[in-house]
Backbone as numpy.savetxt, mean C-alpha at the origin, in Angstrom:
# Nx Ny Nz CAx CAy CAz Cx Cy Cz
-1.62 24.67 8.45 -1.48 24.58 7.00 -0.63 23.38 6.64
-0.85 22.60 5.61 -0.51 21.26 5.04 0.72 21.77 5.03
1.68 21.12 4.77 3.32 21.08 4.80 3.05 20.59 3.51
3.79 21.06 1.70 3.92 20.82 0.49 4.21 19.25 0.24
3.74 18.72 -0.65 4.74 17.39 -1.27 5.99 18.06 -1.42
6.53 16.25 -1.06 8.27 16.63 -1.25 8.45 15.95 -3.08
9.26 16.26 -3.46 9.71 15.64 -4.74 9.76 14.35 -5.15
9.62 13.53 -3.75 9.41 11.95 -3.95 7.52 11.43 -4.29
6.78 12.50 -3.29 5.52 12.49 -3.55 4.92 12.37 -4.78
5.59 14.11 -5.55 5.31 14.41 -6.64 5.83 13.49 -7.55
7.10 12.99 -7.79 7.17 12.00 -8.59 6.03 10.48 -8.67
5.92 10.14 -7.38 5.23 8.98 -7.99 3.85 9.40 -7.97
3.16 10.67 -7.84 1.61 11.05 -8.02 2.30 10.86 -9.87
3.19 11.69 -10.17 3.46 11.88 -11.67 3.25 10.28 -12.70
4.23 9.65 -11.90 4.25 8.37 -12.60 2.97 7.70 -12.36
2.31 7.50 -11.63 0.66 6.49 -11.72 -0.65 7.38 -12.13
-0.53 8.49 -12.40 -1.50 9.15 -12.55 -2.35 9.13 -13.58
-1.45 9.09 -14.41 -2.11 8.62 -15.72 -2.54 7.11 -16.19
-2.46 6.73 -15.18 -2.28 4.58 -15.46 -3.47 4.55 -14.60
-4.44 5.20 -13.90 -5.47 5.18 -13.35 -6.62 4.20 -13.84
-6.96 4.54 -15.09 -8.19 3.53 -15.62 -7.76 2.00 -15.59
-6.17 1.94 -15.66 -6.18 0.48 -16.57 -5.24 0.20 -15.02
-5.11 1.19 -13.98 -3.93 0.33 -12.85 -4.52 -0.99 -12.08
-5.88 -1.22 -11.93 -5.75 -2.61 -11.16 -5.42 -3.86 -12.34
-6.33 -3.74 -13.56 -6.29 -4.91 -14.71 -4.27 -4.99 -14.69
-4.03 -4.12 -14.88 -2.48 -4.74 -15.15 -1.65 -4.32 -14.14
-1.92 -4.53 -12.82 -1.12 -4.57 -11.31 -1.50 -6.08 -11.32
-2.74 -6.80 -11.67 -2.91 -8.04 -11.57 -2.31 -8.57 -12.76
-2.28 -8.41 -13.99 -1.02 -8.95 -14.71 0.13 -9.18 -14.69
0.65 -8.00 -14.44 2.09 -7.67 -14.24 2.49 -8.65 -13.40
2.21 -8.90 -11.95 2.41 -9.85 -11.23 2.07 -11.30 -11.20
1.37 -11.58 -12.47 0.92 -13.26 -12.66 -0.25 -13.37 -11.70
-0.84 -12.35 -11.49 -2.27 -13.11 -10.65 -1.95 -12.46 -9.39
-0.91 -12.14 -8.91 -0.73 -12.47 -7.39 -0.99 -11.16 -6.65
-1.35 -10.08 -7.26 -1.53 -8.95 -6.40 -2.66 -9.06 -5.60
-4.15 -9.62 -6.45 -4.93 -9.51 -5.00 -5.02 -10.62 -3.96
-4.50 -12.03 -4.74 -4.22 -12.81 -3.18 -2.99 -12.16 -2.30
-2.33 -11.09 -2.67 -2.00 -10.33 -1.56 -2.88 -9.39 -0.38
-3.22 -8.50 -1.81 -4.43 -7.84 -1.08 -5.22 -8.57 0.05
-5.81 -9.57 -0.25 -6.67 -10.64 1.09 -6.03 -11.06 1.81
-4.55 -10.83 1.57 -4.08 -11.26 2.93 -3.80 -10.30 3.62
-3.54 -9.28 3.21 -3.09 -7.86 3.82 -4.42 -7.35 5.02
-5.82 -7.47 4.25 -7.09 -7.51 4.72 -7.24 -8.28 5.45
-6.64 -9.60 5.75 -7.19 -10.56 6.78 -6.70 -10.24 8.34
-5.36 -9.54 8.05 -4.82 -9.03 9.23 -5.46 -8.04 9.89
-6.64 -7.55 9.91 -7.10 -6.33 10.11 -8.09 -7.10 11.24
-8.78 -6.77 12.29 -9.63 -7.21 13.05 -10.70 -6.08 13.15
-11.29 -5.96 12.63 -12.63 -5.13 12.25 -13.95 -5.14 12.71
-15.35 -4.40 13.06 -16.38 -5.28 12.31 -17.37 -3.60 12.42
-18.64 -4.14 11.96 -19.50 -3.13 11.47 -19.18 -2.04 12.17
-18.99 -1.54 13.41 -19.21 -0.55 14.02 -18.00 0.04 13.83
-17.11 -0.15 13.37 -15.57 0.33 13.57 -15.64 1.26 11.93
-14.45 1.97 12.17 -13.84 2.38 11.07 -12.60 2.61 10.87
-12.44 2.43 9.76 -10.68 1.78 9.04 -10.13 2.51 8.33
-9.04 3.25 8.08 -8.36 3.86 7.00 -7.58 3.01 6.36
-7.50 3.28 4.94 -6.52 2.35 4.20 -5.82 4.05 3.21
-4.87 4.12 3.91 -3.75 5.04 3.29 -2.69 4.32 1.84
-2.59 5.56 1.23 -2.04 5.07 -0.60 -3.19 4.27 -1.21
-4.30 4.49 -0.71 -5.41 3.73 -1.71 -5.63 3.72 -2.70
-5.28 4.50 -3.47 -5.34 4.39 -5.03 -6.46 3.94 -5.55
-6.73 2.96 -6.16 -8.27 3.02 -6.98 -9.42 2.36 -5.75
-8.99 2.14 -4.90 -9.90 1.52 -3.70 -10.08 -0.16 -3.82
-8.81 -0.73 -4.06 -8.92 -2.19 -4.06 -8.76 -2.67 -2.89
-8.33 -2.41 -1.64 -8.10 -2.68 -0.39 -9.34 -2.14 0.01
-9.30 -0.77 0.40 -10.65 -0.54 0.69 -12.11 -1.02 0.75
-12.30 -1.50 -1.05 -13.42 -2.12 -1.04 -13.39 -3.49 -0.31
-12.48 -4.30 -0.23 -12.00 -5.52 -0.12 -12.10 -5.33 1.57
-11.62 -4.23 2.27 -12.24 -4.56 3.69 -13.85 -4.17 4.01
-14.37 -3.11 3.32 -15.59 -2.98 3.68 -16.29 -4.67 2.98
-16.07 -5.22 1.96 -16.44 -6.24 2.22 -16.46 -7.23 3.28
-14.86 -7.77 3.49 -14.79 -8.40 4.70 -15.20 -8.32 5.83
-15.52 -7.16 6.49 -15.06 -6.95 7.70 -17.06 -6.33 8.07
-17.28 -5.87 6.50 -18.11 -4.96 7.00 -18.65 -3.85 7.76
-16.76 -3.09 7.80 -17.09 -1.54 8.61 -16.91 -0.91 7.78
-16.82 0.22 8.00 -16.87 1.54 7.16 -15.48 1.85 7.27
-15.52 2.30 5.64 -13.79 2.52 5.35 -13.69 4.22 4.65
-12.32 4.58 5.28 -12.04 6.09 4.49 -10.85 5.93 3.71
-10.65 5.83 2.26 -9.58 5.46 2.03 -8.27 6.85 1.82
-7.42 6.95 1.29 -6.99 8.73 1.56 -5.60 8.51 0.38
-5.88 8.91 -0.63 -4.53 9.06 -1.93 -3.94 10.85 -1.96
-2.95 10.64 -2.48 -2.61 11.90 -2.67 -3.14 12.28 -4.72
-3.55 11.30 -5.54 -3.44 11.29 -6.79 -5.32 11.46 -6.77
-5.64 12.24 -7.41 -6.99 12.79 -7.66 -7.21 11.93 -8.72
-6.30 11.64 -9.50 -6.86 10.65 -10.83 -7.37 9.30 -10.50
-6.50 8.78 -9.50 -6.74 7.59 -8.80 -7.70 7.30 -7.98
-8.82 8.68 -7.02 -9.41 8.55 -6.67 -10.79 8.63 -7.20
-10.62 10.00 -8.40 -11.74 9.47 -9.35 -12.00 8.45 -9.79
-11.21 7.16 -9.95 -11.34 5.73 -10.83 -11.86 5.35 -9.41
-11.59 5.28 -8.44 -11.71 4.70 -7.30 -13.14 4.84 -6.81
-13.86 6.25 -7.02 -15.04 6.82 -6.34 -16.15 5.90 -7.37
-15.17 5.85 -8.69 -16.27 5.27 -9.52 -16.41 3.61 -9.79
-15.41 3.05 -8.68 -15.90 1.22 -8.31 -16.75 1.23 -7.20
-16.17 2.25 -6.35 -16.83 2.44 -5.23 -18.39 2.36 -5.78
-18.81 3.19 -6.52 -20.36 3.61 -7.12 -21.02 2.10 -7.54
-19.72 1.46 -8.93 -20.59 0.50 -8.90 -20.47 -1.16 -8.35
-20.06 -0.88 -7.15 -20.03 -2.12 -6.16 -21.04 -1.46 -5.08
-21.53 -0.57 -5.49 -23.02 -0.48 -4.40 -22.61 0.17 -2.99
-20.91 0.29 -2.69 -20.74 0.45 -1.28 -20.11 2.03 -1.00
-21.24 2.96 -1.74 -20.51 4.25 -1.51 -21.34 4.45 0.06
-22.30 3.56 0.71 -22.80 3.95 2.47 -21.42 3.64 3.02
-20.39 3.18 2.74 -19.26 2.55 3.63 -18.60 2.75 3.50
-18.01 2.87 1.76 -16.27 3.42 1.73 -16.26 5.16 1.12
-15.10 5.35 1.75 -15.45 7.14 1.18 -14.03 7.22 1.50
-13.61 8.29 -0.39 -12.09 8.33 -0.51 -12.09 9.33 -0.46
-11.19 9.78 0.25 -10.31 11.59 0.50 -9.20 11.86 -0.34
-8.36 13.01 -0.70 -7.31 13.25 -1.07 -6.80 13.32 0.27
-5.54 13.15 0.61 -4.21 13.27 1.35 -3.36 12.73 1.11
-2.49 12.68 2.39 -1.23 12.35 2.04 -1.03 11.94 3.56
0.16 10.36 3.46 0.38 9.76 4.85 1.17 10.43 6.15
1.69 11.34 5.47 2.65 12.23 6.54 1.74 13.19 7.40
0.35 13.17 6.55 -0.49 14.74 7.65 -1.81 13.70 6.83
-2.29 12.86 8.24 -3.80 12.53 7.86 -4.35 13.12 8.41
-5.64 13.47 7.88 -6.95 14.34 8.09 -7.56 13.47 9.35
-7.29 12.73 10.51 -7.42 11.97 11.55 -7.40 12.39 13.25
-7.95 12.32 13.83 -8.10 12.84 15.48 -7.20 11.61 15.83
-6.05 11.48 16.80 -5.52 10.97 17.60 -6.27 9.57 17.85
-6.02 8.27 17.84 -6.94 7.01 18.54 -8.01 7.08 17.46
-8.16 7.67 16.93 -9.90 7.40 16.56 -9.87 6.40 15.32
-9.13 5.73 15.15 -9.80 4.55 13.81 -9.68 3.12 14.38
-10.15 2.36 14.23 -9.79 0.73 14.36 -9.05 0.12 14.00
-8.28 0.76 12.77 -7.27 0.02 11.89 -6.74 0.60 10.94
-5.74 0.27 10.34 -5.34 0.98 9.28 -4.54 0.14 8.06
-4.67 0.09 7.20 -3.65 -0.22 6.07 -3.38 0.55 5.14
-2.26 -0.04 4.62 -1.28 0.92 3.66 -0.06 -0.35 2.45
-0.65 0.32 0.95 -0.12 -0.59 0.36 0.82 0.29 -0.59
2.25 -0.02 -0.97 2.87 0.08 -1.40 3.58 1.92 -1.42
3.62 1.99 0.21 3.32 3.47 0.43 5.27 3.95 0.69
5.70 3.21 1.78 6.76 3.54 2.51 7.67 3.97 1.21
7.89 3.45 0.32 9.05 3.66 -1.14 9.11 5.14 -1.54
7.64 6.00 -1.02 7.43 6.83 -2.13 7.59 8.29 -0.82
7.73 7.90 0.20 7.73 8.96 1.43 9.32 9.37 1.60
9.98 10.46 1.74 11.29 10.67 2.15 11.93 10.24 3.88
10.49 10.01 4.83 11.43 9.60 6.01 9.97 8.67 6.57
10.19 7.19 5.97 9.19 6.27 6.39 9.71 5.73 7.80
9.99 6.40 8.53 9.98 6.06 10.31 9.28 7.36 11.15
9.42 8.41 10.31 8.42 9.94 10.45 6.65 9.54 10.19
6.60 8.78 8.93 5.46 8.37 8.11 4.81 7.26 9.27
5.59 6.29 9.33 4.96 5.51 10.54 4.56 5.94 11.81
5.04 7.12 12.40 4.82 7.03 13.39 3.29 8.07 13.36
3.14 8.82 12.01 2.05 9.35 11.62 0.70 8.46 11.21
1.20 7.48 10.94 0.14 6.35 10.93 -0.29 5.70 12.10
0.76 5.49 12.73 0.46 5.16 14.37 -0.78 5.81 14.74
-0.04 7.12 15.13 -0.98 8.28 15.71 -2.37 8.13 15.13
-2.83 7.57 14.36 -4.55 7.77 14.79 -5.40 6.68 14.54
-4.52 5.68 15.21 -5.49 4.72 15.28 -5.04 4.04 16.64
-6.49 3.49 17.37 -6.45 3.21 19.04 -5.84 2.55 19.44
-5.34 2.36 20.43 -4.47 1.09 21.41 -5.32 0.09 21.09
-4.38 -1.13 20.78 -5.08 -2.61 19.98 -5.57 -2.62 19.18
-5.60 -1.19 17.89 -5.97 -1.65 16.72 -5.23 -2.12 15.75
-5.05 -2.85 14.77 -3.48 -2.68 13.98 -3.67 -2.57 13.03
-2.41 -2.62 12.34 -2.01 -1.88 11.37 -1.17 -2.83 10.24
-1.83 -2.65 9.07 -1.03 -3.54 8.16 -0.24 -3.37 7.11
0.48 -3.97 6.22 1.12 -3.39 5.29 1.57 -4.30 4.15
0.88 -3.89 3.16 1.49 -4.65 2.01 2.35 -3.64 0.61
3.63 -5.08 0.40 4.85 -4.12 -0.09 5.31 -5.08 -0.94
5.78 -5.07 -2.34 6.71 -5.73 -2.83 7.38 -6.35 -2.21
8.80 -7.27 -1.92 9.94 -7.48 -1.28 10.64 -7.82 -2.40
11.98 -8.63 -2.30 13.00 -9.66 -3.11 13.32 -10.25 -2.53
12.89 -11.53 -3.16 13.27 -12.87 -2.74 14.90 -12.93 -2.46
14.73 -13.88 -1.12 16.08 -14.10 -0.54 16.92 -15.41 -1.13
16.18 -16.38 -1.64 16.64 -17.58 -1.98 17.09 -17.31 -3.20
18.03 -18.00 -3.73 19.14 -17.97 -4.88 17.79 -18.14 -6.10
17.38 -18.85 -6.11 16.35 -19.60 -7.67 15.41 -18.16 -7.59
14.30 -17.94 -6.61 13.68 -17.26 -6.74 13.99 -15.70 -6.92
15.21 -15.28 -6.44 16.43 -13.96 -6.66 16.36 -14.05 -7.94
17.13 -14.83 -9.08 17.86 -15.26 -9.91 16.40 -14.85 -10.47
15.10 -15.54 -10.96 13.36 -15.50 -11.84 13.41 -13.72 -11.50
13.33 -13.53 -10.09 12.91 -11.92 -9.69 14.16 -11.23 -10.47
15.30 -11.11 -10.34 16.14 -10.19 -11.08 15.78 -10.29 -13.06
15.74 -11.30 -13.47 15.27 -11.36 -14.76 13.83 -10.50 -14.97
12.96 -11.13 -13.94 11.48 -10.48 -14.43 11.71 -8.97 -14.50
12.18 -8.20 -12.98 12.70 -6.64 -13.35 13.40 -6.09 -14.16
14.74 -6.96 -14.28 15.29 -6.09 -15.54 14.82 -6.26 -16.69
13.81 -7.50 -16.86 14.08 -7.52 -18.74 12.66 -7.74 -18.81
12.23 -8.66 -18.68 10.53 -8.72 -18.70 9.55 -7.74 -18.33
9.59 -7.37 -16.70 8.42 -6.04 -16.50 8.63 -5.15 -17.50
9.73 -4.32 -17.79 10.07 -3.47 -18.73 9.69 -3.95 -20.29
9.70 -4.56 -20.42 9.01 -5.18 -21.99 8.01 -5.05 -22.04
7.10 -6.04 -21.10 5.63 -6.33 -20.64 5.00 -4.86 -20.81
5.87 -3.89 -20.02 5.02 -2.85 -19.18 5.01 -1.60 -21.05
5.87 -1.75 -21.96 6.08 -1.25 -22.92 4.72 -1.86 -23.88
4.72 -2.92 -23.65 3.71 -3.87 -24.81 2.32 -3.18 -24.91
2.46 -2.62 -22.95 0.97 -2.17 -22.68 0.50 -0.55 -22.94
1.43 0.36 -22.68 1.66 1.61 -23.22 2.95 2.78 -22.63
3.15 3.36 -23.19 4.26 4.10 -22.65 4.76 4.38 -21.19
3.51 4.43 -20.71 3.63 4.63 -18.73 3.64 3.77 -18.42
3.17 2.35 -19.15 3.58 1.15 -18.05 4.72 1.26 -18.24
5.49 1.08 -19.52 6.64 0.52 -19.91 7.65 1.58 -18.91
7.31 3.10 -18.93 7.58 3.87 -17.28 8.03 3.44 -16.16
6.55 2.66 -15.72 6.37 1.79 -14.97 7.38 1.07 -14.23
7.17 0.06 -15.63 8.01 -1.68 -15.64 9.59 -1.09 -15.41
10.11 -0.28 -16.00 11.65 0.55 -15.81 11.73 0.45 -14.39
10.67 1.49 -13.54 10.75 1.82 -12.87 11.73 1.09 -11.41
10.14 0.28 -11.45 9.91 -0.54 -10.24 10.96 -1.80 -9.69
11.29 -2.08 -10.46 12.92 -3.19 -9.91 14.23 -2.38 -9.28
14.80 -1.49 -9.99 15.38 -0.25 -9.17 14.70 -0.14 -7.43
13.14 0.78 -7.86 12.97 1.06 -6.53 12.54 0.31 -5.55
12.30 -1.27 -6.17 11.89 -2.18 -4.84 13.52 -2.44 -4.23
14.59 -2.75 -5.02 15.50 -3.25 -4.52 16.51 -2.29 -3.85
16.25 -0.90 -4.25 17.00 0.09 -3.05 16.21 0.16 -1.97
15.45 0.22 -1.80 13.97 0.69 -0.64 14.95 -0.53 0.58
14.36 -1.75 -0.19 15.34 -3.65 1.13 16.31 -3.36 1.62
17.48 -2.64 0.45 18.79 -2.67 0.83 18.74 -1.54 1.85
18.15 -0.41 1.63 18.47 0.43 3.26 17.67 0.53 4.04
16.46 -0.01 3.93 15.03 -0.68 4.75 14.73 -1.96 4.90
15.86 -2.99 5.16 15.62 -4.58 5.40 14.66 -4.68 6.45
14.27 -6.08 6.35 13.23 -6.38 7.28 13.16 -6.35 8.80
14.51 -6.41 9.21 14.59 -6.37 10.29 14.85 -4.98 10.85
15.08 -4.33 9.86 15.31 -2.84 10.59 14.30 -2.36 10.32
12.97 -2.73 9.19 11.43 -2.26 9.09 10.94 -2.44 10.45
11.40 -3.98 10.83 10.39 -4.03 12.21 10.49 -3.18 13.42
12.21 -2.50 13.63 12.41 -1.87 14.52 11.94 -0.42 14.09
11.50 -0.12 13.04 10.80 1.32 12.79 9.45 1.31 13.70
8.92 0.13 13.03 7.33 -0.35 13.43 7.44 -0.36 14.77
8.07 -0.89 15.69 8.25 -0.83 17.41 8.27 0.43 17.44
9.67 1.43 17.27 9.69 2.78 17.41 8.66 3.44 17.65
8.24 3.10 16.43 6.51 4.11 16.38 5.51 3.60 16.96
5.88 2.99 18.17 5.08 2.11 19.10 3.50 1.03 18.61
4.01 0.15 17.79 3.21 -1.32 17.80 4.33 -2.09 18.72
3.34 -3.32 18.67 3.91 -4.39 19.19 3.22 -5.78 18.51
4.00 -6.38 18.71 3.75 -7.95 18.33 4.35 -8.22 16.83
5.27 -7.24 16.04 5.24 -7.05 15.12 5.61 -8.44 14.02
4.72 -8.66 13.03 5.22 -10.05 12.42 4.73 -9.32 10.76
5.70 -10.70 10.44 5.84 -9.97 8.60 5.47 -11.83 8.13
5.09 -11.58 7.26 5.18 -12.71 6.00 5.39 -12.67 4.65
6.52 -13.32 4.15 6.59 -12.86 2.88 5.55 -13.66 2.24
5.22 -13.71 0.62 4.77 -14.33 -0.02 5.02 -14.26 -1.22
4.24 -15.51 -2.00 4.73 -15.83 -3.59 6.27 -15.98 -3.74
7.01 -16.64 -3.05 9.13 -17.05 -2.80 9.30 -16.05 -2.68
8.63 -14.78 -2.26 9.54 -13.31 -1.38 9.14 -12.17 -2.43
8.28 -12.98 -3.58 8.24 -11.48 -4.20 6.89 -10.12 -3.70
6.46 -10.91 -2.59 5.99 -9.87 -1.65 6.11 -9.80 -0.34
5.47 -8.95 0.72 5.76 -9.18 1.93 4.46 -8.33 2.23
3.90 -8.55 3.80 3.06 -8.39 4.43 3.29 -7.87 5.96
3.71 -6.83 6.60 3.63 -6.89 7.72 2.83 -6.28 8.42
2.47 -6.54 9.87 1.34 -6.33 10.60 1.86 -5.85 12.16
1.17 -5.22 12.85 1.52 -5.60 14.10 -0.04 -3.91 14.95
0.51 -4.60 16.35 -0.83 -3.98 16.89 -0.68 -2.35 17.76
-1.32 -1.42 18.02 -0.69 -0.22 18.21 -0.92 -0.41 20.26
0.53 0.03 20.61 0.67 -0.01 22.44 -0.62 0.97 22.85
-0.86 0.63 24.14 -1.79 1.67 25.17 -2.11 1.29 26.26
């Protein structure tokens, strides 16, 4: 039997749930463009091809998802815990033609619906913030996907350099929160939200102690890239066997 959401779950199913129809148009605003040249890069890390199959965990409306069954051309399962998100999701899926390939589940990253080894790959975007013990969560992601497949991850960060710190602390405190108000009450939710929880998540999950989670939970080769002056990050690495 499933083990309950914890209160961190339920909060952020609470907060995006309702932002479903309009969450990719203004995830790509909000950020000036830059969320899906993340996305493609997050996807490029993946080594794939027709015969394989891929999970992309926290999928939400299926923008990764679709974006690897494009690329890669394998078959993708994507897996949200937010039913609202996957309805919007089932219904790009429909009309991008690729419901033979991608197919979204409800779950959750701590207990995937997955046999041990059995996927090719996996990604996960903006997941670790919202789990209560993301070195538990990783090593649950580990677990079902094969020796040499890997595993990717795309995440907010904060920029380390003084100029680009200095633009990022303004945009969170005063701008997203405006922006996210202009657009309707849950963004403006939202826009509150998200500067808070990207910048506690770094401070007791820095990068270098992310990577030693990622070893723990046995990958190897582990490499990160930030992007856009740090206001995102990307890391990757491949699972031991």
């Amino acid at each position: 039997m499933a083990a309950p959401a914890s209160e961190r779950n339920r909060a952020a199913r609470e907060l995006f749930a309702p932002l479903a129809g309009t969450y990719d148009r203004y995830a790509r605003l909000l950020s000036f463009g830059q969320d899906p040249r993340w996305r493609a890069f997050l996807v490029s890390r993946i080594d794939a091809g027709p015969d394989d199959t891929v999970v992309d965990v926290a999928c939400g409306t299926g923008a990764v998802a679709l974006e690897l069954a494009r690329r890669h051309r394998c078959r993708v399962v994507g897996v949200d815990q937010s039913p609202e998100m996957l309805e919007e999701g089932r219904r790009r899926v429909a009309d991008a033609g690729l419901e033979d390939r991608v197919e979204l589940r409800e779950g959750r990253a701590e207990e995937l619906p997955f046999e041990d080894g059995s996927l090719a790959g996996l990604t996960f975007t903006y997941l670790l913030r919202y789990v209560d013990d993301p070195a538990a969560t990783m090593r649950e992601l580990v677990r079902v996907v094969r020796p040499g497949g890997r595993i990717a991850m795309l995440e907010f960060a904060v920029p380390g350099r003084p100029l680009p710190r200095a633009a990022w602390e303004a945009w969170v405190r005063a701008g997203l929160p405006l922006a996210g108000r202009a657009v309707s009450p849950g963004w403006g939710e939202v826009g509150g939200f998200l500067g808070p929880s990207i910048r506690a998540f770094w401070e007791q999950w820095p990068p270098d102690r992310m990577r030693g989670v990622w070893e723990g939970a046995g990958l190897r080769d582990v490499q990160a890239r930030f992007l856009s002056l740090g206001g995102g990050i990307v890391m990757w690495g491949a699972c031991a066997g």
